[in-house]
C-alpha positions as CSV (number, residue, x, y, z in Angstrom):
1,X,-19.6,-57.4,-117.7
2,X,-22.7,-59.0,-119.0
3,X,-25.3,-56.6,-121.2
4,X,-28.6,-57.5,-120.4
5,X,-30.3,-55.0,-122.6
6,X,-31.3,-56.3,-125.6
7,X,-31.2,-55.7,-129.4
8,X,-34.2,-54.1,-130.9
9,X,-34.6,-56.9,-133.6
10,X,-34.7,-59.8,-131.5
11,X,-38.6,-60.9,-130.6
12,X,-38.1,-61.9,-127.4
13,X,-36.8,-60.2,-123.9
14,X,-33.6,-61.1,-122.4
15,X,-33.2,-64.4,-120.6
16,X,-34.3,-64.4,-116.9
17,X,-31.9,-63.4,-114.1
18,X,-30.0,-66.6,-113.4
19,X,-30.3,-66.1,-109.4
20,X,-33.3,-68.0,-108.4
21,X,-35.1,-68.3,-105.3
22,X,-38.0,-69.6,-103.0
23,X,-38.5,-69.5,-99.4
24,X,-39.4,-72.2,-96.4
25,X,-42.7,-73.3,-95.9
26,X,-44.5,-71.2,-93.5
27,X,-44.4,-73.7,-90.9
28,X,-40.6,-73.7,-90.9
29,X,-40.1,-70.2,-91.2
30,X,-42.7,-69.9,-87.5
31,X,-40.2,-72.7,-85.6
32,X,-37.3,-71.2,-84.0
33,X,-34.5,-73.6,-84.9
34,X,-32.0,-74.7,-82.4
35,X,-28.4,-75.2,-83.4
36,X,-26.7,-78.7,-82.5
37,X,-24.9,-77.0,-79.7
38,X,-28.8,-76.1,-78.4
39,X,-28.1,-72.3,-78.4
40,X,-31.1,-70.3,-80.0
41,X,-30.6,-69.5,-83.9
42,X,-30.1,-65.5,-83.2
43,X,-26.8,-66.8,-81.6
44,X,-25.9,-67.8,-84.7
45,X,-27.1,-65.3,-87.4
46,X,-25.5,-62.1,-88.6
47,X,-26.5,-59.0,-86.5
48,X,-27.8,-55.9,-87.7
49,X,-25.3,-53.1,-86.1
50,X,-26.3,-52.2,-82.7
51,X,-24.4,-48.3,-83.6
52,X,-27.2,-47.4,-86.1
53,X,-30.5,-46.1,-85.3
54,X,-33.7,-47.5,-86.0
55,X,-37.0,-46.6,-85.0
56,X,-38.6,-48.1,-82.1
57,X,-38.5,-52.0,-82.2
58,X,-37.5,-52.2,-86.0
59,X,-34.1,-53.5,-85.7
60,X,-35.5,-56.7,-83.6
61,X,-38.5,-57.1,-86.1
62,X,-36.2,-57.1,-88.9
63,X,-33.7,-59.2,-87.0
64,X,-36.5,-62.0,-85.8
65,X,-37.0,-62.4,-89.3
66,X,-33.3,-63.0,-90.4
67,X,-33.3,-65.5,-87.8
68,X,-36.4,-67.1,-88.8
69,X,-36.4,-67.1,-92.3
70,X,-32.1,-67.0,-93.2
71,X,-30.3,-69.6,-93.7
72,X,-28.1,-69.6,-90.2
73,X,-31.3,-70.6,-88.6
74,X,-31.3,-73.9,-89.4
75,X,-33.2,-74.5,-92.6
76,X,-32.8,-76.0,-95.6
77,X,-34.3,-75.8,-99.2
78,X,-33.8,-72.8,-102.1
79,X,-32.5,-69.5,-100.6
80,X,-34.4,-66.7,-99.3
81,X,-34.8,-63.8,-101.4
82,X,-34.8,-59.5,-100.1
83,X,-35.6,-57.0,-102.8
84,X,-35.7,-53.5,-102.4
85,X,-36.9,-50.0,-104.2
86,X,-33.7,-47.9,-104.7
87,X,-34.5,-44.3,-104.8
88,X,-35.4,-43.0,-101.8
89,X,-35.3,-46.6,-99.8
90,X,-31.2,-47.3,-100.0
91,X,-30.4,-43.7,-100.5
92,X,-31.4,-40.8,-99.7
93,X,-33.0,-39.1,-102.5
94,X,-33.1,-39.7,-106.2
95,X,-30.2,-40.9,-108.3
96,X,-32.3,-40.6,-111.1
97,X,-32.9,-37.3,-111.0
98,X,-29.2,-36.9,-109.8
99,X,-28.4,-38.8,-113.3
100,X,-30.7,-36.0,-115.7
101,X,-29.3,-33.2,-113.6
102,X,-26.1,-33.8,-114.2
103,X,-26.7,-34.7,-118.0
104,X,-28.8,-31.6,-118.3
105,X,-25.8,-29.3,-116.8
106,X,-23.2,-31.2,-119.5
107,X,-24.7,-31.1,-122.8
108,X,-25.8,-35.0,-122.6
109,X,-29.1,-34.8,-124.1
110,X,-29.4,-35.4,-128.0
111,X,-32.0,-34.0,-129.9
112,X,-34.6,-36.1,-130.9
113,X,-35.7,-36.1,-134.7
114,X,-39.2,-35.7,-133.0
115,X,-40.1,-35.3,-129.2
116,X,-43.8,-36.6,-130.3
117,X,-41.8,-39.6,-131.0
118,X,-40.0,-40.5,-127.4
119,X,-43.1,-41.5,-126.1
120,X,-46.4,-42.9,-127.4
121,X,-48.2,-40.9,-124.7
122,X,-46.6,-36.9,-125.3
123,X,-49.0,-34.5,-126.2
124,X,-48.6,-31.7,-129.3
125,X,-48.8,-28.9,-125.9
126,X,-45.4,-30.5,-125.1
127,X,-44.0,-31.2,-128.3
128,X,-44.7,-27.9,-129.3
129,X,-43.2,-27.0,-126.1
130,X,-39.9,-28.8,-125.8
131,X,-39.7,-27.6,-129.6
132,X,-39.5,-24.3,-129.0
133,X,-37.7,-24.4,-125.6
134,X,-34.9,-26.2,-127.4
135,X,-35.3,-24.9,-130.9
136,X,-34.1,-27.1,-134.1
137,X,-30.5,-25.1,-134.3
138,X,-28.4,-28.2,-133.3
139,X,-28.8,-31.3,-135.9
140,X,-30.5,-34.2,-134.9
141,X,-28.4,-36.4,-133.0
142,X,-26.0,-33.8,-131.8
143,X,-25.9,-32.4,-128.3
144,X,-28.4,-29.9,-126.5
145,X,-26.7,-26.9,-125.3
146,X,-28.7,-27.4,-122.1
147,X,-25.6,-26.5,-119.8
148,X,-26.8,-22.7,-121.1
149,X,-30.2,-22.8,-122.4
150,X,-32.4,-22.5,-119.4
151,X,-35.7,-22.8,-121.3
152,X,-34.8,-26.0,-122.6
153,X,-33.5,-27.5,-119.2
154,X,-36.7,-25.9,-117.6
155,X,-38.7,-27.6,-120.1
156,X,-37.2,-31.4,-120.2
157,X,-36.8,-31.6,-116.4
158,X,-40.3,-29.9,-115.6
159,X,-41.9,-32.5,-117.7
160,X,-39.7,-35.0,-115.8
161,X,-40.6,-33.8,-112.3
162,X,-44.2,-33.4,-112.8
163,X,-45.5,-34.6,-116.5
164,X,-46.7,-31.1,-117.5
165,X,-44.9,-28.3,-119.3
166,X,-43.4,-25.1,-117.9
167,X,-46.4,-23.4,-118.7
168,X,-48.9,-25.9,-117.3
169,X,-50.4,-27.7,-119.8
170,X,-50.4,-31.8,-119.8
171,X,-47.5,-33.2,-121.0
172,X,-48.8,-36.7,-121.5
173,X,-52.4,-38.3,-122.5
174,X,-54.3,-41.0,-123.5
175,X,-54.8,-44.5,-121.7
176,X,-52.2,-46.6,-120.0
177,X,-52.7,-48.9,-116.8
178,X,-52.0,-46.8,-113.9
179,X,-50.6,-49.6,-112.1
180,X,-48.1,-50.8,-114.4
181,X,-46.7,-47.5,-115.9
182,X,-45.8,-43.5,-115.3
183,X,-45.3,-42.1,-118.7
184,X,-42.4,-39.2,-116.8
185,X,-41.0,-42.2,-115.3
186,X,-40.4,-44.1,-119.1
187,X,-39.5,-40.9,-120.5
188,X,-36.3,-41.2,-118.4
189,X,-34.4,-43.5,-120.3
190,X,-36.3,-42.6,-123.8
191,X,-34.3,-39.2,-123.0
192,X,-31.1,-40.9,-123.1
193,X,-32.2,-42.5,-126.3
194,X,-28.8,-42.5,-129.1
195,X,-26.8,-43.2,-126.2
196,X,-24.5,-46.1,-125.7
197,X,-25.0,-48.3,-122.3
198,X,-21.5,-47.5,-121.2
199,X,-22.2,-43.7,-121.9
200,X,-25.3,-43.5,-119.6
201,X,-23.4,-45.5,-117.1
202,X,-20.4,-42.5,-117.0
203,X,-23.0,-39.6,-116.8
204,X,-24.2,-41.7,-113.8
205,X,-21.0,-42.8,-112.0
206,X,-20.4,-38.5,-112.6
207,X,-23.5,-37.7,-111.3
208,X,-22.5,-40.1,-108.4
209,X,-19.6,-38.7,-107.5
210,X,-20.9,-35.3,-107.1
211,X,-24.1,-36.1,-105.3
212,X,-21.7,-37.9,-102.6
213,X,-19.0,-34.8,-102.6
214,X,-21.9,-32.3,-102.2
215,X,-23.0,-31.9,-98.3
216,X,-26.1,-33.2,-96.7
217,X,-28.9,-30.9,-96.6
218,X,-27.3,-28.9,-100.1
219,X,-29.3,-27.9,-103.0
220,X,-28.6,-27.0,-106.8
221,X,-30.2,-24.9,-109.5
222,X,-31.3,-26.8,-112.9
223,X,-32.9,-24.1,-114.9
224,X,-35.1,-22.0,-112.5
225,X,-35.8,-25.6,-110.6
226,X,-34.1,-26.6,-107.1
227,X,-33.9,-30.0,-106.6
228,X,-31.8,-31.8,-104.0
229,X,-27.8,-31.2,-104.8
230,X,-26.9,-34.5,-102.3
231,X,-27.1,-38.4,-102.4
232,X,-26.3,-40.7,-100.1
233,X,-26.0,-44.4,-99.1
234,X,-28.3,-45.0,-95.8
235,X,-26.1,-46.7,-93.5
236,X,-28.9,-49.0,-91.9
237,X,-30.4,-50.3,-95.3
238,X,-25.8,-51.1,-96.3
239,X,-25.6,-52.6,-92.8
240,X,-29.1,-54.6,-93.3
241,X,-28.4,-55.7,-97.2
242,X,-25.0,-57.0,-96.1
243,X,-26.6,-59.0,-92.8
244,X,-29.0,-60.3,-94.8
245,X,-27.1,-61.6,-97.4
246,X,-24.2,-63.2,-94.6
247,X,-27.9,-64.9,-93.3
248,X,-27.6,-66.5,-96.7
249,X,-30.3,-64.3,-98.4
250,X,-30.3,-63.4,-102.1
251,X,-30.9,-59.6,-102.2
252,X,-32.4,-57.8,-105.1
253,X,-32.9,-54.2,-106.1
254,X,-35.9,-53.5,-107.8
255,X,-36.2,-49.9,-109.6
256,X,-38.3,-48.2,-112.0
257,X,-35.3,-46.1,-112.9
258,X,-33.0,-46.8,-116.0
259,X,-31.2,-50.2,-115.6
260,X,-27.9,-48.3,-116.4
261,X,-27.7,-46.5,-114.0
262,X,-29.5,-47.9,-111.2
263,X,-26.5,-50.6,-111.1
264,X,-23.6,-48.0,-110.9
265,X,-25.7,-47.2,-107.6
266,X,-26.4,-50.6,-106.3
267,X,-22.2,-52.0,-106.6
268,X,-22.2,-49.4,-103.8
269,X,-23.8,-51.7,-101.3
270,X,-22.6,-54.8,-102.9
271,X,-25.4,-55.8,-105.5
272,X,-24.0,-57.1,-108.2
273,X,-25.8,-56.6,-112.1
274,X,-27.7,-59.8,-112.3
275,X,-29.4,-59.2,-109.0
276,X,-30.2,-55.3,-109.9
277,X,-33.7,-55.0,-112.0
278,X,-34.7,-51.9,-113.7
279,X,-36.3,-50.3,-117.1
280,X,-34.4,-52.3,-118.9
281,X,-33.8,-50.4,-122.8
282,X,-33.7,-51.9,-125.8
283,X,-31.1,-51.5,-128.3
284,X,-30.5,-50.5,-132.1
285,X,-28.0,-52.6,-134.2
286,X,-25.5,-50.1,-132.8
287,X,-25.6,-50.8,-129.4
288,X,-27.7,-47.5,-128.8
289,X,-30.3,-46.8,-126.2
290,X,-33.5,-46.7,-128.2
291,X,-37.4,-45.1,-127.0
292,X,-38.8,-49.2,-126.9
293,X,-37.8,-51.3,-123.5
294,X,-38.2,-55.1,-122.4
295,X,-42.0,-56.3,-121.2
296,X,-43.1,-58.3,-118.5
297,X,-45.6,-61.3,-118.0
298,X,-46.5,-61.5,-121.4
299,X,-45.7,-57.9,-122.8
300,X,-43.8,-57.9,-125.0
301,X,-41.3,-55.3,-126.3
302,X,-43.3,-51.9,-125.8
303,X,-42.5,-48.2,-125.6
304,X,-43.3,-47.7,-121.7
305,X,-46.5,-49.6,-121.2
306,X,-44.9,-51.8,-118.8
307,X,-41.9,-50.9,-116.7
308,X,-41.5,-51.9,-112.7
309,X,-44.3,-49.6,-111.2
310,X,-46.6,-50.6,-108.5
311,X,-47.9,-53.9,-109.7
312,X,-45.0,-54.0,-112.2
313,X,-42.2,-54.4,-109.3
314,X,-44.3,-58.0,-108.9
315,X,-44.5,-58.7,-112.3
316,X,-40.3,-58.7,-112.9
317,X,-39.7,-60.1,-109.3
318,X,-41.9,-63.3,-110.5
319,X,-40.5,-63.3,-113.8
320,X,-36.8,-62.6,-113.1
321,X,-36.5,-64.1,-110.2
322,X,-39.3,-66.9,-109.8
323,X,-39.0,-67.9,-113.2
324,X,-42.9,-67.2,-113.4
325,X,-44.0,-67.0,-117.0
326,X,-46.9,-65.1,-119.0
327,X,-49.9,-63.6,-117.7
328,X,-48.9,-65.2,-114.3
329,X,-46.1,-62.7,-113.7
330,X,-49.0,-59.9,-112.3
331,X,-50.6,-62.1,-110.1
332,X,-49.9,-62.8,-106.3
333,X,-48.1,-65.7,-105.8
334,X,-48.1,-69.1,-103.3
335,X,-46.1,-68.3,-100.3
336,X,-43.2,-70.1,-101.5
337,X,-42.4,-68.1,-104.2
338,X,-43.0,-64.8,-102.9
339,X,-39.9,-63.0,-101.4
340,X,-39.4,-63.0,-97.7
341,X,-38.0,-58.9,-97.1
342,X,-39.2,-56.2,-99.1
343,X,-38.3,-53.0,-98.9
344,X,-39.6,-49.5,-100.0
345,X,-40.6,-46.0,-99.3
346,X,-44.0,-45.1,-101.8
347,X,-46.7,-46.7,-103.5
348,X,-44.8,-47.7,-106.8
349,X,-43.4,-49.9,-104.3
350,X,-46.6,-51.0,-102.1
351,X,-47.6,-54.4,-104.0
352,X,-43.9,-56.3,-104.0
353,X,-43.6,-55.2,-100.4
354,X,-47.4,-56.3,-99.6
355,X,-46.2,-59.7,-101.1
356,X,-43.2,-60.3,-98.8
357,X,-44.3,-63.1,-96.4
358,X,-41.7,-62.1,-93.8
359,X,-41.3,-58.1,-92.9
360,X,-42.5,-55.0,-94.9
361,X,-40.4,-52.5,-94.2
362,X,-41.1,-48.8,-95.6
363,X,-39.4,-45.6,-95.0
364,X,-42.3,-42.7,-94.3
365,X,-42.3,-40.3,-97.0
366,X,-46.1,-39.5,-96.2
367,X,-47.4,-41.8,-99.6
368,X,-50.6,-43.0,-99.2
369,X,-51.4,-46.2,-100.2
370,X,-47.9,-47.6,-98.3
371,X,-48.6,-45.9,-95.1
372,X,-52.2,-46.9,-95.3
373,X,-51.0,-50.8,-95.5
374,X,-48.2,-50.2,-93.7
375,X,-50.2,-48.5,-90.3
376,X,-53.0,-51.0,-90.9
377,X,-50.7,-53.7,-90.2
378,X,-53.0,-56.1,-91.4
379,X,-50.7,-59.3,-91.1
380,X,-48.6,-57.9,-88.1
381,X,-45.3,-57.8,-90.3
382,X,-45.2,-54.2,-91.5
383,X,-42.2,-52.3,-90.4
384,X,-42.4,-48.3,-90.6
385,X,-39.5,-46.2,-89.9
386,X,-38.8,-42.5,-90.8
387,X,-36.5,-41.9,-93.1
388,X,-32.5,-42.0,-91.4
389,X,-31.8,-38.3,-93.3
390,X,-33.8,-35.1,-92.9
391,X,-37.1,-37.3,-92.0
392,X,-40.9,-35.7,-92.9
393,X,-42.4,-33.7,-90.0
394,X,-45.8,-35.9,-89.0
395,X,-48.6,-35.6,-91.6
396,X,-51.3,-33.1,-91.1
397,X,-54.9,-34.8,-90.6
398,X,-54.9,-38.8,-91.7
399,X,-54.2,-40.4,-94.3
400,X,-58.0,-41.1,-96.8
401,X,-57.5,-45.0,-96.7
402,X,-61.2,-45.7,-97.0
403,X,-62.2,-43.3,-99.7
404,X,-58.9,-42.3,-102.4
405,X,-56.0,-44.8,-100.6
406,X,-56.1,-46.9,-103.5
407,X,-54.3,-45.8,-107.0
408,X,-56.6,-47.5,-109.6
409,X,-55.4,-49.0,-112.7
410,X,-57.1,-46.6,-114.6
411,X,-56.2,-43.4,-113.1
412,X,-57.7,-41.8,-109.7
413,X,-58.2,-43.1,-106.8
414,X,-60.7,-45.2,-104.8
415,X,-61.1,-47.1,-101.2
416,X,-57.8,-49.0,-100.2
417,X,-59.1,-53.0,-99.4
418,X,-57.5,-55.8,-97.5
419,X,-57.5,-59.1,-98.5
420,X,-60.6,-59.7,-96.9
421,X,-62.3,-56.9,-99.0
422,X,-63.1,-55.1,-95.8
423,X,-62.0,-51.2,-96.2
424,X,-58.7,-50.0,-94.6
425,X,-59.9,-47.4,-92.3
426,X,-58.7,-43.6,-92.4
427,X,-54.9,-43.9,-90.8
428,X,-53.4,-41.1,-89.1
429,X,-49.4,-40.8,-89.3
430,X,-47.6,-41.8,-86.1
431,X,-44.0,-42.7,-87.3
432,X,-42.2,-39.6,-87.8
């Protein structure tokens, strides 16, 4: 299989996925094309499973726009791209966190020669915290003992889960653009730093297996945290991923988990590497995970300033995908190189699916900023649905669209706009 991770000497990122797209002209993708028999193009197209349960009139939203925009319609020209958010949007709950549990419970985490050191943001609170938590008894390099030491799981996965300490105190500060980067969510892969690529892929293909054994609805202890003890594939996003690609779609997967291990997930609903973007590490002279990972839209190598968050999902769908170069790679493109589907479930996900020209489709799990855009419904293509497992009861009170809906880049929140610049009004939550 082909490594796109790169080596940490080489000045440049890796080349740019080789699958590359662009859609019909907006007046193509509005005709509904006849076939040379004269039946309609839905005749034609793949069908999204009549056995599986959407919401309302989601499955003919999402189907009009397979007709429309796939390739059985009728059209010609570049194919039609999909992408989708993994965690949470294909499957139920969070592979990721799936991927550190299990790592945590097998002794998978080194110790780092410093934990200041694994990310440019971590404060001496957590240093000193994760320090003495996992005490300087095993040499640097070697294995944690986190399968039995509870303070040191407690301490790595708390910072995970929430970027603060066991005890409270802020486990990362400084500046970095809000909308580009989480420092908990670049830690991940900085944990698994000394690592090999095909070692992080076993922990998650064993992580994998047990989250699909364990039962819906079942839990597990990690430290004194309970986190979810279950994963699993949603049946409607397999059954729409595999329509859309029969339609003649390319379909993409865009994460801000680890690379790694975000493609031992995606094979699972036939996704192949090229066509599955995530943090993307860089590595030593070894072959070995290291704390710096590949840039985007002219960032270069960095140590987490960059990763695909929020407006970072746009920034590697233009550059990997679009072949869009630079500074570019942030902005909002022409219609024709935007994707047509996107598909998600939070706000790290809000600006890729705002930029899909033909359905936005997000799964209500009560995030702000995406449920503001998505109940505004500005352009009359957003598609909510709850979530196909164990679904959010409705959201108290409404959602504060016109006064803390919008994440800002540099931190906090502030009035969610439309394109217009008129204010997104206050939404209440109706899709449960």
């Amino acid at each position: 299989m082909r490594n796109r991770h790169v080596a940490a000497w080489t000045s440049v990122a890796a080349a740019a996925l080789m699958a590359a797209a662009s859609l019909t002209t907006p007046a193509a993708a509005a005709t509904s094309a006849q076939s040379s028999s004269g039946q309609s193009a839905s005749a034609n197209c793949p069908q999204l499973s009549k056995k599986l349960p959407w919401y309302g009139q989601n499955r003919a939203k999402l189907q009009r726009m397979i007709d429309e925009r796939g390739i059985c319609g009728g059209h010609k020209g570049p194919r039609p791209v999909a992408a989708f958010d993994w965690d949470n949007t294909v499957s139920k709950n969070d592979v990721t966190d799936a991927t550190i549990a299990w790592s945590l419970k097998h002794d998978k985490i080194l110790r780092p020669a410093s934990w200041k050191k694994t990310s440019k943001w971590m404060t001496d609170d957590a240093d000193k915290a994760l320090t003495a938590a996992c005490g300087t008894d095993v040499p640097v390099g070697a294995p944690l003992p986190t399968s039995t030491d509870t303070d040191c799981t407690d301490e790595i996965f708390n910072i995970r889960e929430s970027g603060k300490t066991m005890s409270g105190a802020a486990a990362f500060a400084g500046e970095w653009n809000h909308r580009r980067t989480v420092p908990q969510y670049a830690w991940v892969p900085q944990l698994f730093a000394g690592h090999t690529v095909p070692e992080l892929e076993s922990y998650a293909a064993a992580a994998r297996a047990e989250a699909l054994a364990a039962p819906v609805g079942s839990t597990q202890k990690l430290g004194t945290h309970t986190i979810p003890g279950y994963v699993r594939y949603y049946d409607q996003q397999r059954d729409l991923i595999r329509t859309l690609q029969r339609a003649g779609f390319d379909v993409y997967i865009v994460s801000a988990g680890s690379e790694p291990v975000t493609e031992v997930w995606s094979r699972g609903v036939g996704i192949d590497r090229k066509h599955t973007i995530a943090i993307r590490s860089i590595l030593d002279r070894e072959g070995r995970i290291t704390t710096y990972n590949e840039g985007c839209g002219g960032v270069g190598v960095n140590q987490g300033e960059a990763i695909p968050y929020i407006d970072g999902k746009r920034c590697w769908i233009n550059q990997d995908i679009f072949h869009i170069k630079g500074k570019s790679a942030w902005e909002k493109q022409r219609w024709d190189k935007r994707i047509a589907l996107g598909g998600g479930d939070a706000d790290t996900d809000v600006t890729f699916v705002g930029d899909a020209t033909g359905a936005h489709l997000v799964l209500n799990r009560n995030k702000p900023e995406v449920m503001c855009r998505a109940y505004d419904n500005a352009d009359g293509r957003w598609v909510a649905n709850p979530m196909f497992i164990e679904p959010l009861p409705q959201k108290t009170g409404t959602y504060p669209c016109s006064t803390a809906g919008y994440n800002k880049p540099e931190g906090g929140f502030g009035p969610l706009l439309r394109d217009d610049g008129s204010v997104v009004p206050d939404q209440v939550d109706s899709i449960f």
